[in-house]
Residue frames as qw, qx, qy, qz and C-alpha x, y, z in Angstrom:
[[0.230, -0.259, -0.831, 0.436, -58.01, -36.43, -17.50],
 [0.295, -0.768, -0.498, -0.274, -61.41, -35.18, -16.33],
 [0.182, -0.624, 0.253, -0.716, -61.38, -31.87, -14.15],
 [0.683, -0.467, -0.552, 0.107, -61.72, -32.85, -10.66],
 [0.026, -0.750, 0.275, -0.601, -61.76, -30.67, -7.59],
 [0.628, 0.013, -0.712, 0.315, -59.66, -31.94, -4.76],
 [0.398, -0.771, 0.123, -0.483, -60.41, -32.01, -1.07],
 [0.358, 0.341, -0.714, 0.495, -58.08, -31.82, 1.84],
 [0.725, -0.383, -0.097, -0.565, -60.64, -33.80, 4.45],
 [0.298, -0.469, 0.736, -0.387, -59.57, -35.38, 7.70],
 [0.587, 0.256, 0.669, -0.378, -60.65, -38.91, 7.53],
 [0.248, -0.057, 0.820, 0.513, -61.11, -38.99, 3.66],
 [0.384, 0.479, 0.786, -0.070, -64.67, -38.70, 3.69],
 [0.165, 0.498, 0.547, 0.652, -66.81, -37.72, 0.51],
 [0.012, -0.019, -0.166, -0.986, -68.02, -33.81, 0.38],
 [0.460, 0.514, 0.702, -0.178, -71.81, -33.85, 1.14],
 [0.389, 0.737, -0.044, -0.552, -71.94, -31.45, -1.95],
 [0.487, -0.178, 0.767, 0.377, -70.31, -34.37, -4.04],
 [0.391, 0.644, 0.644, 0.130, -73.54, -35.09, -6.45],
 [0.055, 0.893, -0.092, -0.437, -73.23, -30.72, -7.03],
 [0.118, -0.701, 0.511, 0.484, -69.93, -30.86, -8.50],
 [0.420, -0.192, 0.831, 0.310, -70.30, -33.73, -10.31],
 [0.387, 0.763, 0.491, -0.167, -73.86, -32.63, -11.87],
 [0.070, 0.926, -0.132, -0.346, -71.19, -29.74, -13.09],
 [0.732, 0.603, -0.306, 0.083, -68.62, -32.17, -14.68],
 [0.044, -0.559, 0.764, -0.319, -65.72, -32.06, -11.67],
 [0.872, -0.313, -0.348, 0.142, -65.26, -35.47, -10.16],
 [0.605, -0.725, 0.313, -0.103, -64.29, -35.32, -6.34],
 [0.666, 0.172, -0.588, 0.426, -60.90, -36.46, -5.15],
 [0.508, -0.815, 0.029, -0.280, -60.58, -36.72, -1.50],
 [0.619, 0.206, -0.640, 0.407, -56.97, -37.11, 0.34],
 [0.605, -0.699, -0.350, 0.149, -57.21, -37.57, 4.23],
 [0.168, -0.909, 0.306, -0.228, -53.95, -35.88, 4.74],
 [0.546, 0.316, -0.775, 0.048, -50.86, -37.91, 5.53],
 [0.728, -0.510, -0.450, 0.085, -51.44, -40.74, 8.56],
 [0.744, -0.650, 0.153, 0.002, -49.98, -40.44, 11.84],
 [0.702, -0.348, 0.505, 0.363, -46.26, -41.03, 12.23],
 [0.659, 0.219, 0.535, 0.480, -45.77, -40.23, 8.48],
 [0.042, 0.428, -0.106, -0.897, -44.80, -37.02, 6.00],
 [0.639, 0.688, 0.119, -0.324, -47.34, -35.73, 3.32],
 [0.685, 0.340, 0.348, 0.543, -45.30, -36.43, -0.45],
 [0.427, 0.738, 0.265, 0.449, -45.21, -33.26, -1.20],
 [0.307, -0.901, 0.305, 0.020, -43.01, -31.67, 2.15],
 [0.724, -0.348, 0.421, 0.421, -40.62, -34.86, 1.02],
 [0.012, -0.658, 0.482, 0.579, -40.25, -33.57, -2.28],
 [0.436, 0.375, 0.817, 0.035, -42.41, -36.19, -4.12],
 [0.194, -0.002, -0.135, -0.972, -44.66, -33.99, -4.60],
 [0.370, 0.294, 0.731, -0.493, -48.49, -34.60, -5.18],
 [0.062, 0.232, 0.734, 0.635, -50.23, -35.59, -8.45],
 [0.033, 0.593, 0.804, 0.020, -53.43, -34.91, -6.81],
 [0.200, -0.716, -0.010, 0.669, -52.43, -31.31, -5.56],
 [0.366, -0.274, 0.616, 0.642, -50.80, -30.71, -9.24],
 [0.063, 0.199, 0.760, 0.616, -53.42, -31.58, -11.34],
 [0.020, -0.628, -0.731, 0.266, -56.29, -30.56, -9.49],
 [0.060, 0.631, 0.319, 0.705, -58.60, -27.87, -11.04],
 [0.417, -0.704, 0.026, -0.575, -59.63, -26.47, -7.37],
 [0.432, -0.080, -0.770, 0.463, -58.80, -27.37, -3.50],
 [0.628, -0.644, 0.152, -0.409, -60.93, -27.18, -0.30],
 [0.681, 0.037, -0.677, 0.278, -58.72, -27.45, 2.70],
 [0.774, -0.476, -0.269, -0.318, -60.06, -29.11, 5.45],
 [0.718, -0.154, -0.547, 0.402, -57.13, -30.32, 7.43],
 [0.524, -0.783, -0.239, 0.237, -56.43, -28.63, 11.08],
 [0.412, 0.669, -0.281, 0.551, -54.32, -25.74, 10.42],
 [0.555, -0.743, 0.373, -0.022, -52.94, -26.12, 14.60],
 [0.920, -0.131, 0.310, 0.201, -51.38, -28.91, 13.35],
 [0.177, -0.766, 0.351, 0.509, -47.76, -27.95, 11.72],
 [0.419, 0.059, 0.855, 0.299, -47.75, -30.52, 8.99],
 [0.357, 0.734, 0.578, 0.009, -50.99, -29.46, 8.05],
 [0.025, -0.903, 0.053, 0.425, -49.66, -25.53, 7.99],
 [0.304, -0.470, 0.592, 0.580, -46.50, -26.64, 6.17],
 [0.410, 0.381, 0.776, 0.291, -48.96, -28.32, 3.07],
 [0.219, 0.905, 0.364, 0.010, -50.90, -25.34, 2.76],
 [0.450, -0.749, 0.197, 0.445, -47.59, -23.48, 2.75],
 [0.394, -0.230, 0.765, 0.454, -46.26, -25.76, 0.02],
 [0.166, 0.652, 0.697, -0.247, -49.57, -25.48, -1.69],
 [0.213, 0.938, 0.240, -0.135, -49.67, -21.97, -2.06],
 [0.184, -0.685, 0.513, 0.485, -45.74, -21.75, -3.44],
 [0.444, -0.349, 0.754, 0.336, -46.11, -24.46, -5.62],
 [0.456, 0.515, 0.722, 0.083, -49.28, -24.98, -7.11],
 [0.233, 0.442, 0.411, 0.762, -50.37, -22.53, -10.27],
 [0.066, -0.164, -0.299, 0.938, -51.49, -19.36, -9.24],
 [0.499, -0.050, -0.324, -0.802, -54.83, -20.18, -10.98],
 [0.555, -0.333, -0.762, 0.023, -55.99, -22.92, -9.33],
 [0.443, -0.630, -0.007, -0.637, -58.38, -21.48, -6.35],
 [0.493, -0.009, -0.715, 0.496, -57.74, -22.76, -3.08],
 [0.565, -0.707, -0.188, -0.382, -60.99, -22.77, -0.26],
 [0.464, 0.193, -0.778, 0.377, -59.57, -23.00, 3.04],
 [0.631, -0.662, -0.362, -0.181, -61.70, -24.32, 6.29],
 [0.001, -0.464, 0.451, -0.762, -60.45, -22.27, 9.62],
 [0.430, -0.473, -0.632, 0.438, -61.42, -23.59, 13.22],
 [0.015, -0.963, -0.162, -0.214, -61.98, -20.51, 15.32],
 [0.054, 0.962, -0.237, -0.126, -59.53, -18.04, 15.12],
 [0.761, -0.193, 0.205, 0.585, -57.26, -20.01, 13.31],
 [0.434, 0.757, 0.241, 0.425, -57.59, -17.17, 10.39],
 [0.283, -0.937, 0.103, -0.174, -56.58, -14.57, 13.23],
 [0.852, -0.323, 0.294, 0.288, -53.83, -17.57, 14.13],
 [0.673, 0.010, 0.564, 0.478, -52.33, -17.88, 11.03],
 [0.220, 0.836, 0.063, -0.499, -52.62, -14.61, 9.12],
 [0.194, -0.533, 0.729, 0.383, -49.45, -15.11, 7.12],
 [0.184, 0.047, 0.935, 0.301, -50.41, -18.54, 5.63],
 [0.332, 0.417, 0.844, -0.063, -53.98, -17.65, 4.75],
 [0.274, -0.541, 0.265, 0.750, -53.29, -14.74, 3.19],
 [0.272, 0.390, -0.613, -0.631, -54.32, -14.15, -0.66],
 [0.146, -0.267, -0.937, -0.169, -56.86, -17.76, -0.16],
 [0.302, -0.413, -0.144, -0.847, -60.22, -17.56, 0.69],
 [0.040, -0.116, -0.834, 0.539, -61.24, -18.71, 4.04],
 [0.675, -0.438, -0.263, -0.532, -64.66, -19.78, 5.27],
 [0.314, -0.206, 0.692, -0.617, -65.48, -20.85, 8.69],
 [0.737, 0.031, 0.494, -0.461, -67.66, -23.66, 7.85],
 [0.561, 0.210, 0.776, 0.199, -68.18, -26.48, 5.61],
 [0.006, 0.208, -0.459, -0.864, -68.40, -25.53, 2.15],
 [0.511, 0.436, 0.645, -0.364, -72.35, -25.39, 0.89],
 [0.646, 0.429, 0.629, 0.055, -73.39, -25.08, -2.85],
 [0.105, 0.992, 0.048, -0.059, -72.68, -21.45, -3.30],
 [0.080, -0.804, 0.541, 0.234, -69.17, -21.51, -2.46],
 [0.518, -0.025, 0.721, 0.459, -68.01, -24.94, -4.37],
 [0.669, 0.605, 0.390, 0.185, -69.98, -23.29, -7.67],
 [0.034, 0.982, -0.147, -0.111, -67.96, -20.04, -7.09],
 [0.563, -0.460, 0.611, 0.314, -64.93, -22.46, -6.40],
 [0.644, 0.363, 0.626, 0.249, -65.93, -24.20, -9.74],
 [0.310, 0.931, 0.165, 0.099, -66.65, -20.85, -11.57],
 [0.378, -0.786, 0.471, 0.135, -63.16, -19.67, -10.41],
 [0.704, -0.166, 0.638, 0.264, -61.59, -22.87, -11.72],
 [0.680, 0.396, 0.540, 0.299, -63.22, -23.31, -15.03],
 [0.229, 0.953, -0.195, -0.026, -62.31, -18.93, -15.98],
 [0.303, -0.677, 0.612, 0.273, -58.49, -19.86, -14.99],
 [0.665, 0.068, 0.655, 0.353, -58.79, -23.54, -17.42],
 [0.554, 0.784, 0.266, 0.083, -60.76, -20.82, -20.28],
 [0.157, -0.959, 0.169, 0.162, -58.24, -18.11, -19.61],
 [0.574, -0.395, 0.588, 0.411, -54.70, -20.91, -20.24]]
């Protein structure tokens, strides 16, 4: 399977830095997060191909939200310890949520060009490195 770096993006929508990553070789995967009224796969014990295979993650979902907290939770036990992992922060959720964000790298804004090539650079040392 082609690399692809996955984002965790309220709403599903596409990365405006899409055309970036792909110019680089990653195709975009984008999961909204689970609906309303329903659990993510991977807190039931599914798990998550997309999570799994994915060469890089930016997440985007609302870390108030406990569901959201409990993915990135699951996330950072489960997934390889090479696979980078961006995580958007409201304000002070980073100050919120010390514990869970811990050892990732938090930004406070949308991700611009700089930090998905660093994500990417990150990724593609950990794929040279297996």
């Amino acid at each position: 399977m082609e690399d692809y770096i996955l984002f965790d993006k309220p709403g599903g929508a596409a990365p405006a830095d899409r055309k970036f990553l792909e110019q680089l070789g990653h195709r975009v995967m984008v999961c909204p997060g689970p609906a309303p009224g329903t659990m993510c796969p991977i807190l039931t014990g599914e798990g998550c191909a997309l999570a799994e295979e994915a060469e890089g993650i930016v997440f985007e979902l609302d870390l108030d939200d406990a569901q959201h907290r409990e993915i990135l939770a699951r996330y950072k036990e489960s997934l390889r310890t090479d696979v980078p992992i961006r995580v958007i922060v409201g304000p002070d959720q980073a100050q919120k949520y010390p514990e869970l964000v811990r050892g990732l790298k938090v930004l406070t804004h949308s991700p611009v060009t700089g930090d998905l090539d660093a994500l990417v650079t990150e990724a593609e040392a950990a794929d040279h490195q297996a």
